[in-house]
C-alpha positions as CSV (number, residue, x, y, z in Angstrom):
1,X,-45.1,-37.9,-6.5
2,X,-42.2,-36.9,-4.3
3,X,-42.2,-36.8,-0.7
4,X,-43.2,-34.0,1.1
5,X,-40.0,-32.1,3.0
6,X,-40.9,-31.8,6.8
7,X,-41.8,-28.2,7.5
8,X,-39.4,-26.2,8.8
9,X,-41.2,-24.2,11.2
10,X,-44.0,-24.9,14.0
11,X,-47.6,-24.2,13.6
12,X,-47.6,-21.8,16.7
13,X,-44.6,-19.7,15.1
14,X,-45.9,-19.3,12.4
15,X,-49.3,-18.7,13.1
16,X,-47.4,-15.8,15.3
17,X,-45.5,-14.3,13.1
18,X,-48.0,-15.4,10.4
19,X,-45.1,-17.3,8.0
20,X,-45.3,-19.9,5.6
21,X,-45.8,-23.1,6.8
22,X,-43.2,-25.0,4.6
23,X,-40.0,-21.9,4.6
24,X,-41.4,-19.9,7.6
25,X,-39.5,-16.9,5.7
26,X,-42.6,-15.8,3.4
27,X,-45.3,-13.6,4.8
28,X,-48.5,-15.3,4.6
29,X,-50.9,-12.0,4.1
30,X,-51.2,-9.2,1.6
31,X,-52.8,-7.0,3.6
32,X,-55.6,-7.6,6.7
33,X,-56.8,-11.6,5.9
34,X,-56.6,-11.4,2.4
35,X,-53.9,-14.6,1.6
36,X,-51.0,-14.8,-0.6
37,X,-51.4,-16.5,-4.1
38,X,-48.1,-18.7,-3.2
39,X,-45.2,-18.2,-0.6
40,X,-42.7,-15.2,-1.9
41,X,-39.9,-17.4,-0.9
42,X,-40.1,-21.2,-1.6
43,X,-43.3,-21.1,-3.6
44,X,-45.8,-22.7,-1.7
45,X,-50.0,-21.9,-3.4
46,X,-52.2,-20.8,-0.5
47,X,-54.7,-21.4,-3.1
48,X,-56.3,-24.8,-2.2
49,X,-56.1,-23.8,1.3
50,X,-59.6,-23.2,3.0
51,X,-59.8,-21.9,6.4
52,X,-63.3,-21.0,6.0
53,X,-65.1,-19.5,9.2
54,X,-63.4,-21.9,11.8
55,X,-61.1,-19.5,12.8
56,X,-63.5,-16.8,13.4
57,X,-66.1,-19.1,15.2
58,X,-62.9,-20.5,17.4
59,X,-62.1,-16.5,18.3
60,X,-65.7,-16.0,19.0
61,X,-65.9,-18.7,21.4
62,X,-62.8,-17.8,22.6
63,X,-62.2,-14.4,23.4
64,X,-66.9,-14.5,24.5
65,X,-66.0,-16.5,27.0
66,X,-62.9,-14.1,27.8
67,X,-64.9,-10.9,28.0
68,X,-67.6,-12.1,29.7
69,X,-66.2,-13.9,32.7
70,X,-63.4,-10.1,32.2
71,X,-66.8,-8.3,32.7
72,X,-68.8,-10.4,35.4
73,X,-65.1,-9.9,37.3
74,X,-65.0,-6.0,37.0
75,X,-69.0,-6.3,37.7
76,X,-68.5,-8.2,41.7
77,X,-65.5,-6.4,42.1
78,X,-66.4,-2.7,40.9
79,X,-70.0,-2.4,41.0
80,X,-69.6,-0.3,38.0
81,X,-72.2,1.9,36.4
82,X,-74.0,0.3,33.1
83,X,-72.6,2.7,31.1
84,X,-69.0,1.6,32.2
85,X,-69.9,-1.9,30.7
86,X,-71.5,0.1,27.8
87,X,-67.7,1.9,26.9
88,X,-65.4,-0.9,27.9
89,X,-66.3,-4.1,26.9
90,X,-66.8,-2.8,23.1
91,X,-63.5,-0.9,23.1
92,X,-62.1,-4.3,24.4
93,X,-63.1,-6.7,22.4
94,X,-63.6,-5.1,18.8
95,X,-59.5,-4.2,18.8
96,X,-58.9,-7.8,20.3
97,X,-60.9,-9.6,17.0
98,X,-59.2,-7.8,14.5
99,X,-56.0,-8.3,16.2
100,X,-56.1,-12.0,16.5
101,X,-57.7,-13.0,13.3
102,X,-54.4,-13.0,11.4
103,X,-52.8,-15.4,13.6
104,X,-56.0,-17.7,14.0
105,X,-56.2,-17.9,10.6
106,X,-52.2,-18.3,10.0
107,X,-52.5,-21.4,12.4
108,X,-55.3,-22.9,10.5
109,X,-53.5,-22.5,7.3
110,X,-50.0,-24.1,8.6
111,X,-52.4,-26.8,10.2
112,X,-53.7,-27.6,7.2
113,X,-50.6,-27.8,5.7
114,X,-48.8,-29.9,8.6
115,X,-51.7,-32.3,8.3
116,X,-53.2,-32.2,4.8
117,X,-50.6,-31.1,2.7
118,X,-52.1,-33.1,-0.4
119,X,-55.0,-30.6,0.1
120,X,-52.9,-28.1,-0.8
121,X,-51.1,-29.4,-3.8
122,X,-48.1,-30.7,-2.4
């Protein structure tokens, strides 16, 4: 078994900019979360990897906590209407998922790679 080449590129860039772990050239997606068979560029199979849920539950707990102490803020502050709360928070939060799952996911997959890179066939 040969040795494993030290990755190029950190787990925070390329969760970022959502690149391979090993080239950090290759995009990791093919369209939303849906992963790459293998890096374009040096070849690397996203196949064995397996984020499963932790990078949605890791959001969730996240950006929950985010919203809510966002909301209790504009609550004491504002004294807003319900309806306020009703528009906002929604139209906050659903745009803010979508938009970080890529690069939660992209940092669990370089992580995995960084630290269990005989998980992944390498």
């Amino acid at each position: 078994m040969s040795p494993v080449a030290e990755p190029q590129i950190s787990i925070l860039r390329a969760a970022l900019l959502c690149r391979c772990p090993q080239c950090g050239k290759g995009r990791l997606f093919t369209c939303l979360l849906t992963l790459r068979p293998a890096c374009p560029v040096c070849g690397l199979s996203f196949g064995q990897s397996d984020t499963g849920d932790a990078g949605a539950v890791i959001l969730i707990m996240v950006l929950g906590a985010f919203v809510v102490a966002m909301a209790f803020w504009v609550e004491f502050r504002f004294s807003p209407p319900l309806w306020v709360h009703a528009v906002l928070w929604p139209a906050i939060t659903i745009p803010l998922a979508i938009l970080l799952m890529r690069p939660m996911k992209a940092a669990l997959v370089a992580a995995q790679f960084r630290h269990r890179a005989n998980e992944m066939g390498v």
